[in-house]
Each structure stands twice: as structure tokens, then as C-alpha cells.
C-alpha positions as CSV (number, residue, x, y, z in Angstrom):
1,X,-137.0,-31.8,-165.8
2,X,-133.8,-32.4,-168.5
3,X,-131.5,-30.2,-167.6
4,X,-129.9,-29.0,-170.5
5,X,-133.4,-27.9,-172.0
6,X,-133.8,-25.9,-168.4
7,X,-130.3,-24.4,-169.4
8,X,-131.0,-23.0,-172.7
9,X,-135.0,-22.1,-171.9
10,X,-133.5,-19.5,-168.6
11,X,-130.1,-18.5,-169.9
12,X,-131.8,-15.2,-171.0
13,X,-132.9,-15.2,-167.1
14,X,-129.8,-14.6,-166.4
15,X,-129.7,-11.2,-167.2
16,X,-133.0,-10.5,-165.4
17,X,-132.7,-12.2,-162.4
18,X,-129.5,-11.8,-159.4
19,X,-128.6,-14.8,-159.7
20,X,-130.0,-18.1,-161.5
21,X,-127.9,-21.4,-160.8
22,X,-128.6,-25.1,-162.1
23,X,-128.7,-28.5,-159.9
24,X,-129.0,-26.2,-157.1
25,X,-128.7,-27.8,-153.5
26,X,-131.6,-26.5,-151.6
27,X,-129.8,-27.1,-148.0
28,X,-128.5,-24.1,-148.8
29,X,-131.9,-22.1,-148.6
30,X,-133.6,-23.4,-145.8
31,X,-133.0,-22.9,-141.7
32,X,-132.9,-26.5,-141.3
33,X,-130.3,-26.6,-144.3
34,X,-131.6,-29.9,-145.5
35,X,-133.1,-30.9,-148.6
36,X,-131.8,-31.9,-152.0
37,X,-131.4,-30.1,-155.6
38,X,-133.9,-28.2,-157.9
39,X,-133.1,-28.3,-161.8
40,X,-132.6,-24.1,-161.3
41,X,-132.7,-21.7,-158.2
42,X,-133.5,-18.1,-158.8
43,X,-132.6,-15.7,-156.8
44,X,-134.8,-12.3,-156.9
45,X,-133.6,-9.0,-154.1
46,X,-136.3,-6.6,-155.3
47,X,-140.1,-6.3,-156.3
48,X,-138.4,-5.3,-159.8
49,X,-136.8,-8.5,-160.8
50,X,-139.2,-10.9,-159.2
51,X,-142.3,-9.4,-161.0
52,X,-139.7,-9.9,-164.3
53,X,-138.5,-13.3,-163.3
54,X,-141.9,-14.7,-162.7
55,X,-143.6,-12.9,-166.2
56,X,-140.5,-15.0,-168.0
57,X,-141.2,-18.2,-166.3
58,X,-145.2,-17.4,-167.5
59,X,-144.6,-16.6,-171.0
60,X,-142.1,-19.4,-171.0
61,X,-144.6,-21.8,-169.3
62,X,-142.3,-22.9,-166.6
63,X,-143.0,-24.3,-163.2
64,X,-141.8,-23.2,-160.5
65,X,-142.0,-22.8,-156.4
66,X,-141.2,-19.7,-154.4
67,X,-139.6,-18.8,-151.2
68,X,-138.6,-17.0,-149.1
69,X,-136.1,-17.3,-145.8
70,X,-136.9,-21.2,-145.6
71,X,-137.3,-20.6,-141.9
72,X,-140.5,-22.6,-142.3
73,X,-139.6,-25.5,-144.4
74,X,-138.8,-29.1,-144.7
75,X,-137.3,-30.4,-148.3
76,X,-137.2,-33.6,-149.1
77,X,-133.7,-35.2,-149.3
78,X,-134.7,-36.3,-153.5
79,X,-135.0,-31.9,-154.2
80,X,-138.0,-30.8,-156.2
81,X,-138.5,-31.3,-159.8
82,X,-139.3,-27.8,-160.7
83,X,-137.7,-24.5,-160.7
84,X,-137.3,-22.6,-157.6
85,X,-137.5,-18.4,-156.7
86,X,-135.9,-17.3,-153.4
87,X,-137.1,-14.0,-152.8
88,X,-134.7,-12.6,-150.2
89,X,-132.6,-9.4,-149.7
90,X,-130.2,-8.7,-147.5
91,X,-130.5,-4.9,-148.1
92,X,-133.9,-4.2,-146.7
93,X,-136.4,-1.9,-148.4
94,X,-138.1,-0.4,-146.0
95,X,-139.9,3.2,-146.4
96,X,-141.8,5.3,-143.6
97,X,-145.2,7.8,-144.6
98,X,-146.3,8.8,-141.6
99,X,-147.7,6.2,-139.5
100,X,-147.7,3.8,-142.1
101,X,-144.5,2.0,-143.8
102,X,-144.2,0.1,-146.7
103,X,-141.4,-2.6,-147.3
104,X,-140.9,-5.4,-149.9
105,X,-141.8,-9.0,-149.1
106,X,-137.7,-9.9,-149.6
107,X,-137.1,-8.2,-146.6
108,X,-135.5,-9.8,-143.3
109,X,-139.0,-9.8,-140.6
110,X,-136.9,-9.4,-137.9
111,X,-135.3,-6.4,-139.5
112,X,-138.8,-4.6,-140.6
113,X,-139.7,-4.9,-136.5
114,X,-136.3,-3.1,-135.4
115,X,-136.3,-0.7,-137.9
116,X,-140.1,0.3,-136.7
117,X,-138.8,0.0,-132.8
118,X,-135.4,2.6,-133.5
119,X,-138.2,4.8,-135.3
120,X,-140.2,4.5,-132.6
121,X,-143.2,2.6,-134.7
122,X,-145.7,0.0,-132.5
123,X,-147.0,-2.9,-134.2
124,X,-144.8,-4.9,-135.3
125,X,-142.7,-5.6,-132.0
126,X,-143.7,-9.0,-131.5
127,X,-142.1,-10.3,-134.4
128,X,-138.7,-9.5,-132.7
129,X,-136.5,-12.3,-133.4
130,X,-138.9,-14.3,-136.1
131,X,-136.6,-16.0,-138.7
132,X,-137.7,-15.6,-142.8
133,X,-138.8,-12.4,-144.9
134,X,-142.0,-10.1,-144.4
135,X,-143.4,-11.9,-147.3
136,X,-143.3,-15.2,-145.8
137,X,-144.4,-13.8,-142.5
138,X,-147.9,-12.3,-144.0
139,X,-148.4,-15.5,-145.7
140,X,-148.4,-17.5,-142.6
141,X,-149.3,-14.8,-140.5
142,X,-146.7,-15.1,-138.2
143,X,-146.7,-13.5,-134.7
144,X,-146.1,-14.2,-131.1
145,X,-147.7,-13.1,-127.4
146,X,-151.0,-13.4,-129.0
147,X,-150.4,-11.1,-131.6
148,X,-150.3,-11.5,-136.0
149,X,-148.6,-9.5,-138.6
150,X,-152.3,-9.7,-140.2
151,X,-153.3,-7.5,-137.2
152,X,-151.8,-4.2,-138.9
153,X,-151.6,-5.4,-142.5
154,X,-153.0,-2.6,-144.8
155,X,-152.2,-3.3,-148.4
156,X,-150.7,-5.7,-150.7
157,X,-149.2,-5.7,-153.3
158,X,-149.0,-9.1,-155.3
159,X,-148.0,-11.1,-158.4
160,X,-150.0,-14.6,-159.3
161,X,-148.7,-17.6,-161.6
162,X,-149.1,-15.7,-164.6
163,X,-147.3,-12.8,-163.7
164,X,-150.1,-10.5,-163.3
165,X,-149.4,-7.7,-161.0
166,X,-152.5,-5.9,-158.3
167,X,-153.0,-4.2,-155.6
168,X,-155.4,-4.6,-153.1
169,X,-156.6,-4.1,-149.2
170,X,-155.4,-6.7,-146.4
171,X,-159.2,-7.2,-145.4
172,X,-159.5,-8.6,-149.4
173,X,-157.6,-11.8,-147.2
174,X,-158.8,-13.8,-144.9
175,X,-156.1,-14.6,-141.5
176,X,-156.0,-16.5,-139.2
177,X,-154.0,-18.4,-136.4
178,X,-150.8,-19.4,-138.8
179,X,-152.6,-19.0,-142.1
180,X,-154.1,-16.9,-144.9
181,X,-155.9,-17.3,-147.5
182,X,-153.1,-16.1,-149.4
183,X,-151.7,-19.9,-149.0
184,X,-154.4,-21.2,-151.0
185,X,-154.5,-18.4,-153.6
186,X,-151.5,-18.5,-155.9
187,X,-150.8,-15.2,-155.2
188,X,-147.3,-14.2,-154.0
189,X,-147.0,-11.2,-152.0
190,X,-144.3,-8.3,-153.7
191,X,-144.6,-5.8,-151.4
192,X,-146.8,-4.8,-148.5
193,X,-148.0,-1.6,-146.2
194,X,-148.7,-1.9,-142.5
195,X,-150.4,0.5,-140.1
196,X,-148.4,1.5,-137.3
197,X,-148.9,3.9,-134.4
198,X,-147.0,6.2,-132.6
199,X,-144.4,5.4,-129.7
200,X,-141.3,5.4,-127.6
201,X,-138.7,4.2,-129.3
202,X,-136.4,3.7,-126.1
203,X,-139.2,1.9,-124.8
204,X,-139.7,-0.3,-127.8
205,X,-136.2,-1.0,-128.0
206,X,-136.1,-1.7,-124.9
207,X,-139.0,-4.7,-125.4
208,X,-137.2,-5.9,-128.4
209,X,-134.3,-7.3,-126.3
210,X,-136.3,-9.0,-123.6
211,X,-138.1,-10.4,-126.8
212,X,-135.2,-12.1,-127.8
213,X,-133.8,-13.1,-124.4
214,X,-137.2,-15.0,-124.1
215,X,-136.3,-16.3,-127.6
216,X,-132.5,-17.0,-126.8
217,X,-133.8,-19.6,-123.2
218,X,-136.1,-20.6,-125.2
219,X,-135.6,-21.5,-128.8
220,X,-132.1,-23.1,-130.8
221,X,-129.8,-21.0,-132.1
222,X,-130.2,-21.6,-135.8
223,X,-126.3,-21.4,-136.6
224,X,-124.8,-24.1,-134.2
225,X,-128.8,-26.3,-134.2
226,X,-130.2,-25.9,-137.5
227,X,-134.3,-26.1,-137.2
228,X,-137.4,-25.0,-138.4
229,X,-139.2,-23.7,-134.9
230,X,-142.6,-25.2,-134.0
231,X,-142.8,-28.3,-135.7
232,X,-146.7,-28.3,-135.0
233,X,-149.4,-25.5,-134.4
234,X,-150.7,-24.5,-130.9
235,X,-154.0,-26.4,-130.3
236,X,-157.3,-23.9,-131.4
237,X,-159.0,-23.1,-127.7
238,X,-162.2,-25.4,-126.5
239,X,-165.1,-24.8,-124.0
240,X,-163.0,-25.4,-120.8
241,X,-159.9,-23.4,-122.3
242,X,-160.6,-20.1,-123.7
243,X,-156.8,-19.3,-125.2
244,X,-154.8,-21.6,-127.6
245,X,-153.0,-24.3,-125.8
246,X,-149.1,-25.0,-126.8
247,X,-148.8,-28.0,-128.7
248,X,-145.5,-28.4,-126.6
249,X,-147.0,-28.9,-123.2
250,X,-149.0,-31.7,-125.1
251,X,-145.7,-33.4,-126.3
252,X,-143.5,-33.0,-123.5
253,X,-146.4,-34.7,-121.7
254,X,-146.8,-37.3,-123.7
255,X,-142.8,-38.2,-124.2
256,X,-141.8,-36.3,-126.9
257,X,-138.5,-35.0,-125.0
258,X,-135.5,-37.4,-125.8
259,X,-137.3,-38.8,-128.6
260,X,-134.8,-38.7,-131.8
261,X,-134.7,-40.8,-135.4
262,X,-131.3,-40.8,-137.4
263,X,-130.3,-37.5,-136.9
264,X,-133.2,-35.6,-136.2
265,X,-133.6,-35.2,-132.1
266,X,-136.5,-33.1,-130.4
267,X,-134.8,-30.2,-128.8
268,X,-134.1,-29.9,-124.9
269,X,-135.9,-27.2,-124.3
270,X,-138.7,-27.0,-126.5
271,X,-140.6,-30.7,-126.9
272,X,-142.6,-28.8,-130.1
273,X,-139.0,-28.3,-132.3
274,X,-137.0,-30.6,-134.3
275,X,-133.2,-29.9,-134.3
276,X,-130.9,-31.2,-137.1
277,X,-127.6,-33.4,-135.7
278,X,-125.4,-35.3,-137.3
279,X,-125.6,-36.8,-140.3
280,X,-129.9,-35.9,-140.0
281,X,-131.5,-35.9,-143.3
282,X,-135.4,-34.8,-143.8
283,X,-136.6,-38.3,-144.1
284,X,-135.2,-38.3,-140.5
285,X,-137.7,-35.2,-140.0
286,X,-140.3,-36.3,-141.2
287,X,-140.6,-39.9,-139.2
288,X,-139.3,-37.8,-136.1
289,X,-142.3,-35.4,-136.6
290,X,-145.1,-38.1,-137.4
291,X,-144.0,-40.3,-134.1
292,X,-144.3,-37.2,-131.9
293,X,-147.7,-36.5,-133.2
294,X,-148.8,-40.3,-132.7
295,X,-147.6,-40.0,-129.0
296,X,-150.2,-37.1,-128.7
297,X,-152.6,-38.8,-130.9
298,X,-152.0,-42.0,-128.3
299,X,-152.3,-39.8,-124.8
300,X,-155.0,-37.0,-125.2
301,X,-156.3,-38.2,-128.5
302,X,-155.6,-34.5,-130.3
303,X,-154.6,-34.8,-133.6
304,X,-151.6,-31.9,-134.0
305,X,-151.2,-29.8,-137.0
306,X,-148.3,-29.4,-138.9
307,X,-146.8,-25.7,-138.5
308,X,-144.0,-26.7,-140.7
309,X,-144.5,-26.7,-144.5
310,X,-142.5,-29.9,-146.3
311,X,-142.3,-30.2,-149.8
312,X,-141.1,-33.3,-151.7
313,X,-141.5,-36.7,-151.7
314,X,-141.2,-38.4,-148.5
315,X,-141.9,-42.0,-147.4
């Protein structure tokens, strides 16, 4: 995309948008903070200026991507050749109506489940300690100890390509273990509702922090080892095992621990995440994550899924 055109077709974005900046370097977006430029990133904190950003981009017939906390993504060292939306707050917008509480899809995850646990709200206390924004979360129905944010999902509300606004029931959506039909939809999700219930909030809280001690043994901290978490799904139960089996007992087992290309290096801990070192550039991902799921491939014959969503070219 020529530049200068992008310039002069979103300068009146500028006044719509918080923030709109050109030959942006996407490192800067993502968890893994790798990944080259996009001709414009477009920063939206509320439902207001995204729905108004992304009616702009329609009428203007503009492509573009959008994101949220890149806790879940890989970019490809060349950038992307389209526009990009970050849809992230760091003032949360979170309101309580009864048992129920609606919150905007730009909002922190891991803020949305303390906020319900100091209001004494149960539903959303395993996503304790999840990285990326509610809207990302329903997306790829993220959760933990068996548990989804689809579980308690009530409504939506949603904006498509066009920037068409509606509103609609969670059951209107398929989920699943790490998905949603939402992925395939080209829908983004604005805002959402979830059902909650009742509870102790000292008890909750109390659950939240030996949430994320689990999460502190057991996962990198993102500041000082920049990642993406799982690097592959957990492998769908069969006859002889009726629960989900980690993908990381399956790569530890078949070698994946010391494994490392450029700077990319499996983490010590955890054989199913990719940690970024020095001078590690998502290239260096990419082979890293394709060798480990060969070495699987090799030993038990299981071909892994990515969890991980990279976008870009790659070799």
C-alpha cells in the first residue's frame, strides 16, 4: 500500500480515532514484541471510536486487520500490508446489573476476572492471569482448569467489515476448545455481557492468587521472556483418554526441551511455549514451532495444532 495515498485517505481519522500512526512497528503490539511495520496502526479505547473507525475504513474501502492485546500472535518480520486496529484500553469499562456485567471487548481479561472476584462475582475466575482483552478472549474462547469464557457468555455486541452494528445471543455462536465461530465470521466483537453468579469475594480473591502462583512456576514472565503462551492446542480426548491431553507432555517427550533456532528457544519449564532471546526474529518462530511439531509428528504420530495465530508471510 503507497504510503502517502494511506496518509491523505486517514488524515481525517485522525480526529476520530485515539491515535492513528504511519509505518507502524508492530513489535510494539504483540507479547512476543516481534513483527515488522503496517502502512497505519489505529488505536481505538472505546466501543464509540472503533464502531467509527471501522464505518470510515468501510465507506473509504480500506483494508484492514484488528487486534487486540497481541498476547496470541506471531507477525511476520516483513509487517502486513494493510492497515491495522488495536482495540485496547487501559481504562477498563466494566458495568455490574445484577448478576450479570457488561464490559467492552478493549478491556484487560485479566482485569474483567478481578474486578468480578473484589465484587464477589463467579465465573470468570479462571481467566486469572490470561494476557489480551475480553474481546480477544471470547474469540478464542480462552479459559483454563477446564473451563471457557464461552461457558457464561450471554450477549454480544458486534461490528462486521462493513461497519454494521448488532446485537445478538452467545448461543447465536458456536464454541469450542480454543475457537468460535466468531473466527470465521468477520465479525468483531464491541462489547459483551456475561452471566455470573453470586459469591465470596474473600474466597474468590483468595483463588485468584493461587491462580497466578500456578501461572508465575509455571509460565514466563512476559516483561523479562517475551512469548505468546501455548504455542500449540491441547490434543482433543480419544477412546482410552476421556479429557484433553497437554500438547506439552507430548513435546517434552518427544525432545522439544532445549530445542532453539536463532533466537527463539522452547522455554524451561513449559516444552509447549516459545520464548523470544536475543536477537530472535519470527522467522526464528516459526521454524522453531514447525520442528517441535515434526518431533511429535515423528514419535506418536499426532499432528499438533497451532494455538498461536501468525499473520504474514513466512518461509
Amino acid at each position: 500500500m503507497d504510503l502517502q495515498t494511506i496518509f491523505l485517505d486517514l488524515k481525517p481519522l485522525e480526529a476520530i480515532a485515539d491515535h492513528v500512526s504511519y509505518r507502524h512497528a508492530l513489535k510494539d503490539c504483540t507479547t512476543f514484541q516481534l513483527g515488522g511495520a503496517c502502512p497505519a496502526l489505529i488505536t481505538c479505547a472505546s466501543a464509540n471510536t472503533l464502531t467509527k473507525s471501522i464505518q470510515f475504513l468501510a465507506k473509504k474501502n480500506i483494508p484492514f486487520l484488528l487486534i487486540g492485546g497481541g498476547s496470541n500472535l506471531v507477525i511476520s518480520d516483513t509487517g502486513l500490508n494493510q492497515c491495522v486496529i488495536r482495540y485496547v484500553s487501559e481504562k477498563p469499562d466494566i458495568r455490574f446489573h445484577e448478576d450479570q456485567v457488561w464490559v467492552t471487548g478493549a478491556t484487560s481479561l485479566d482485569t474483567l476476572a478481578k474486578t468480578c472476584a473484589e465484587q464477589g462475582f463467579v465465573g470468570l475466575n479462571m481467566t486469572t492471569g490470561i494476557p489480551g482483552t475480553v474481546g480477544g478472549a471470547i474469540v478464542g474462547n480462552a479459559g483454563a482448569f477446564g473451563k471457557q469464557a464461552g461457558d457464561v457468555l450471554l450477549r454480544l455486541e458486534l461490528i462486521d467489515l462493513s461497519g454494521t452494528c448488532s446485537s445478538c445471543p452467545a448461543t447465536d455462536w458456536v464454541f469450542s476448545y480454543r475457537h468460535s465461530s466468531l473466527k470465521e465470521s468477520g465479525q468483531y466483537v464491541v462489547s459483551a455481557s456475561f452471566q455470573l453468579t453470586k459469591g465470596n469475594s474473600e474466597k474468590l480473591l483468595k483463588e485468584r492468587e493461587e491462580i497466578l502462583d500456578v501461572r508465575r512456576n509455571k509460565h514466563p514472565d512476559l516483561l523479562k521472556e517475551p512469548c505468546a503462551g501455548s504455542i500449540f492446542r491441547n490434543i482433543e480426548p480419544t477412546s482410552s483418554a476421556k479429557r484433553r491431553q497437554a500438547s506439552g507432555w507430548f513435546l517434552e517427550q518427544a525432545g522439544a526441551k532445549g530445542m532453539h533456532i536463532g533466537g527463539a528457544y522452547v522455554y524451561e519449564k513449559h516444552a509447549n511455549i516459545i520464548v523470544k532471546g536475543p536477537d530472535c526474529t519470527s522467522q526464528d518462530v516459526n521454524e522453531l514451532a514447525c520442528r517441535m511439531s515434526q518431533s511429535v509428528k515423528e514419535k506418536f504420530g499426532i499432528n499438533l495444532i497451532r494455538e498461536v495465530k501468525f499473520l504474514g508471510k513466512f518461509n
